[in-house]
C-alpha positions as a printed NumPy array, in Angstrom:
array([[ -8.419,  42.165, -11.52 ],
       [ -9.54 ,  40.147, -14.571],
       [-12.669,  39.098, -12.654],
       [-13.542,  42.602, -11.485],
       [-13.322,  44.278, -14.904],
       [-15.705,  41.603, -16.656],
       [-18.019,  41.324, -13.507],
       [-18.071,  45.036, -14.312],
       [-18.886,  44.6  , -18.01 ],
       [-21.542,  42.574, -17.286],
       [-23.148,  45.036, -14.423],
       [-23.322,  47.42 , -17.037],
       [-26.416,  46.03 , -18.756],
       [-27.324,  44.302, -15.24 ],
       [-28.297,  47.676, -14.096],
       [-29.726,  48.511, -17.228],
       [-32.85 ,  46.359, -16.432],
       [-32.538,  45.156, -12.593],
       [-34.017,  48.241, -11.234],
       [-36.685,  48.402, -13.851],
       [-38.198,  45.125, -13.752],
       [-41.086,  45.368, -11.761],
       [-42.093,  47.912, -14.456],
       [-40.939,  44.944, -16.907],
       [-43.779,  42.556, -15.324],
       [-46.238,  45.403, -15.274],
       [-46.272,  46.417, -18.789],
       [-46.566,  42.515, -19.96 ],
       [-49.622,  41.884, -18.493],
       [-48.282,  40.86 , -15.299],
       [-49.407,  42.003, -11.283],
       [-47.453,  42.808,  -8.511],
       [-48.605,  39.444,  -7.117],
       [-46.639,  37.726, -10.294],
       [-43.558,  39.989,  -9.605],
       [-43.528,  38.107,  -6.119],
       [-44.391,  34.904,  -7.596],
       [-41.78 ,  35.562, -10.016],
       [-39.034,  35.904,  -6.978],
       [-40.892,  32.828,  -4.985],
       [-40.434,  30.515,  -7.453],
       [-37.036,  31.45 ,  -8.459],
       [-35.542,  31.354,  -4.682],
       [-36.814,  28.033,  -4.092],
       [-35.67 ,  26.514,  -7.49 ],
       [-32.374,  28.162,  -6.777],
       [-31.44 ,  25.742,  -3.947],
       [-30.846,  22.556,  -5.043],
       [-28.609,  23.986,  -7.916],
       [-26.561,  25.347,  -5.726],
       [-25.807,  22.423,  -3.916],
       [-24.894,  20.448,  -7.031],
       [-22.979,  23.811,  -8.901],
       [-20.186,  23.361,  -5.409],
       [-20.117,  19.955,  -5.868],
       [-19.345,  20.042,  -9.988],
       [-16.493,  23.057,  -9.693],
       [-14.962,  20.775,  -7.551],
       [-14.859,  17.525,  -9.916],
       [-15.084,  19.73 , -13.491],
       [-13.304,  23.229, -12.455],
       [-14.061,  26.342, -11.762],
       [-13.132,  27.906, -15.019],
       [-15.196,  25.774, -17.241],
       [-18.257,  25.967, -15.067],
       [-17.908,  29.733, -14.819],
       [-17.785,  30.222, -18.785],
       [-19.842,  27.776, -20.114],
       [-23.181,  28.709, -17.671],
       [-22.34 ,  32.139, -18.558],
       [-22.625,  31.845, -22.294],
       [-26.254,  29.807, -20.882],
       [-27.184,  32.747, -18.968],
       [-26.709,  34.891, -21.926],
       [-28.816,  32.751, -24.111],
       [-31.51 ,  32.206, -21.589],
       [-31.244,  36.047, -21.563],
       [-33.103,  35.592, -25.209],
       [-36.292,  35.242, -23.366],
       [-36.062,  38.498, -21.492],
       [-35.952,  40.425, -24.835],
       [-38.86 ,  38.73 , -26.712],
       [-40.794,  37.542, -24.247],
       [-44.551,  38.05 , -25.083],
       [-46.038,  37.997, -22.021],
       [-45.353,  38.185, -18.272],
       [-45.497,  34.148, -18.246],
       [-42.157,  34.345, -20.43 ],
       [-40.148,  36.48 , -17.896],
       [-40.994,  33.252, -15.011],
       [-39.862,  30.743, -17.298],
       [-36.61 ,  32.818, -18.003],
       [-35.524,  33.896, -14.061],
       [-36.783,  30.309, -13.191],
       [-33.986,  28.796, -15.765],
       [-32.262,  31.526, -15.1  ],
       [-32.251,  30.647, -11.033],
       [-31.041,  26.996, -12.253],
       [-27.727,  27.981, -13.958],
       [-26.804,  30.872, -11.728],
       [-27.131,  28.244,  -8.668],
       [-25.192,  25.755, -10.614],
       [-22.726,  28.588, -11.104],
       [-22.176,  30.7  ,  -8.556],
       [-20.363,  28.155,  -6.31 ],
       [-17.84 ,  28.16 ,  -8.894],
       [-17.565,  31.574,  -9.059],
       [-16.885,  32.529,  -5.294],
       [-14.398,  29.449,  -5.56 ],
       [-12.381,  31.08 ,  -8.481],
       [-12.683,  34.181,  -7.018],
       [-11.315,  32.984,  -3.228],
       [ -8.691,  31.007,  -5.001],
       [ -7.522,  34.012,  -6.845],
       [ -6.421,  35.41 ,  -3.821],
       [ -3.842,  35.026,  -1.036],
       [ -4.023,  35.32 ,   2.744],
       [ -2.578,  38.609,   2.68 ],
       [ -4.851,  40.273,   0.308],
       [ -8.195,  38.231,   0.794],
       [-10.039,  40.927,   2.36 ],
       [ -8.81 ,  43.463,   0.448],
       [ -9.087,  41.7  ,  -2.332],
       [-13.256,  40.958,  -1.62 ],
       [-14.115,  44.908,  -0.526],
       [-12.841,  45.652,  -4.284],
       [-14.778,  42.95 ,  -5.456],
       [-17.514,  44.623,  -3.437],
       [-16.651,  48.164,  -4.888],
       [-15.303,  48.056,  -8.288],
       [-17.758,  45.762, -10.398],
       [-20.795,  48.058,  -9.262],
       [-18.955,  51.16 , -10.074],
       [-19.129,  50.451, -14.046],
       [-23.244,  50.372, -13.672],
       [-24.033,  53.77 , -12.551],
       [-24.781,  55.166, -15.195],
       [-26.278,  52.428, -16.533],
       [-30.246,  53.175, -14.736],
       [-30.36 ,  56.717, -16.055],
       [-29.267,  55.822, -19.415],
       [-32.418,  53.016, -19.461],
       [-35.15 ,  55.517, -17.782],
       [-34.168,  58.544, -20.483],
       [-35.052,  55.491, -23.137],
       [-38.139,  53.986, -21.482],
       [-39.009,  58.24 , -21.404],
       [-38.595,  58.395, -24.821],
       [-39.674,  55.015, -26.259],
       [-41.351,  53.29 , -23.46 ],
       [-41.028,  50.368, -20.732],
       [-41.137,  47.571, -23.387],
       [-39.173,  48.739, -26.236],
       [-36.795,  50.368, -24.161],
       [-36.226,  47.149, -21.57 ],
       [-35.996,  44.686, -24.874],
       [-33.298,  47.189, -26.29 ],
       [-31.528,  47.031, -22.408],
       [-31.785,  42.82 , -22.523],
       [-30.316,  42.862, -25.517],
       [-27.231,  45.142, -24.588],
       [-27.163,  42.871, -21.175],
       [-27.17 ,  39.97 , -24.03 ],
       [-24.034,  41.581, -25.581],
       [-22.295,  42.9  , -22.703],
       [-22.61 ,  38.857, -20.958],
       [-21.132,  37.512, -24.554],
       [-17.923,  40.072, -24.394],
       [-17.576,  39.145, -20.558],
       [-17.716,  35.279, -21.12 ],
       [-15.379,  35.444, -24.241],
       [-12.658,  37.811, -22.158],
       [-12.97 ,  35.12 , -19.348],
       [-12.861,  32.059, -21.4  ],
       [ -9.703,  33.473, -22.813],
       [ -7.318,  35.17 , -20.118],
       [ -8.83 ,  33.289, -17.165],
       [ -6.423,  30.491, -15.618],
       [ -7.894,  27.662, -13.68 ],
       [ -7.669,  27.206, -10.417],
       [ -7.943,  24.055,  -9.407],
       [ -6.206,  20.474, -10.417],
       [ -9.275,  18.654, -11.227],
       [ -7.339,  15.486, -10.101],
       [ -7.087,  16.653,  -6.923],
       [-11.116,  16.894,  -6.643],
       [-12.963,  14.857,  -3.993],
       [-14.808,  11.988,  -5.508],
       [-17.84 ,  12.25 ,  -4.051],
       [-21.151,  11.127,  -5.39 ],
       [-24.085,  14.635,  -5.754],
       [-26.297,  13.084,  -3.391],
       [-23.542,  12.769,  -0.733],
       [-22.737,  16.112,  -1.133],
       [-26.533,  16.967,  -0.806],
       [-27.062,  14.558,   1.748],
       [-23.813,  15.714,   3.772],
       [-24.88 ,  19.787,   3.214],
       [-28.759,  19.22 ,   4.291],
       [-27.547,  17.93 ,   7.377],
       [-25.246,  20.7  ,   8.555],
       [-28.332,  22.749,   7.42 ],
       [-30.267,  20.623,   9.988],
       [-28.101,  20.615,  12.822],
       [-27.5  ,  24.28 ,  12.418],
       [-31.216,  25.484,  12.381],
       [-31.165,  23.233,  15.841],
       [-28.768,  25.091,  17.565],
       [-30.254,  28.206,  16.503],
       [-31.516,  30.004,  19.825],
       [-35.035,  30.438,  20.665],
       [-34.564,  34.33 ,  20.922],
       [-33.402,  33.902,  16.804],
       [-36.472,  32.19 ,  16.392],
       [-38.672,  34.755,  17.851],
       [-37.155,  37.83 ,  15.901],
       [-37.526,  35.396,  12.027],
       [-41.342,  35.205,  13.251],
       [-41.515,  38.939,  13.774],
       [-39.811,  39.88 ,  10.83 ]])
């Protein structure tokens, strides 16, 4: 429940700016080429994060990675509000990219381990419902302010409340949240085991993929 109701805090301002971004790029100088370069670069710096953000909630804990990289996230957040130019927005999603990959491991971990058998899957298709619920507003609020003040102002105004809304989120969590996990009980594994150990069940599973998979990623 606790993780539902600050997820949902936080989609508030989310949806405040997600669906206006493009327009974000645009009116700092940017293309629609640098909006996909933007979402390139960010993918492909996500990965290796990710690897290493599983490996870390299982030696520091869930908890601790979940609120510290979100108070990060906020702060990065900074960049998004008085960012000069288009060139500031790829330097914040690509940082951005790096803490939410280091992050979201922990995250899905905290969130499975809040659960039991019983109520797993009901448990995820409210995780799946309820956060987003708390955002809809949130896009027509921004569009009657970019209508009235413009793309720029009103976006910087919307990063700021995202800004706020992240803080409140991280502080609730920080607070009420319980860990999950004994750390003692974490694997001792070195990172580039773990790295080492997931690249090659990403190996062997692109080779068992079946030609007929192969031929509809090439089509799409």
């Amino acid at each position: 429940g606790l993780l539902m109701v600050t997820s949902g805090i936080w989609n508030i301002g989310t949806y405040l700016t997600v669906p206006f971004w493009g327009l974000y790029v645009l009116h700092l100088g940017g293309t629609p080429i640098d909006i996909a370069l933007i979402a390139s670069v960010s993918a492909v710096i996500s990965l290796v994060p990710y690897l290493l953000g599983g490996y870390l909630s299982d030696i520091i804990g869930r908890k601790k990675m979940v609120y510290i990289l979100q108070f990060m996230i906020a702060a990065n957040s900074l960049f998004y509000v008085f960012a000069p130019s288009w060139e500031w927005l790829l330097l914040a999603r690509s940082v951005e990219a790096v803490l939410g990959g280091l992050r979201n491991p922990a995250f899905s971990a905290l969130l499975a381990d809040s659960t039991t058998v019983g109520n797993r899957a009901r448990s995820f298709a409210l995780w799946n419902a309820v956060p987003i619920s708390f955002g809809l507003l949130s896009p027509y609020a921004a569009g009657l302010l970019m209508d009235r003040f413009g793309v720029v102002l009103a976006q910087r105004w919307a990063y700021s409340a995202l800004v706020m809304l992240i803080v409140t989120s991280g502080i609730i969590r920080d607070r009420y949240l319980e860990e999950t996990l004994r750390v003692s009980q974490a694997p001792r594994l070195r990172p580039s085991e773990v790295v080492a150990g997931t690249l090659r069940d990403l190996r062997e599973t692109i080779g068992e993929m079946p030609r007929q998979l192969w031929a509809l990623v090439a089509l799409g």
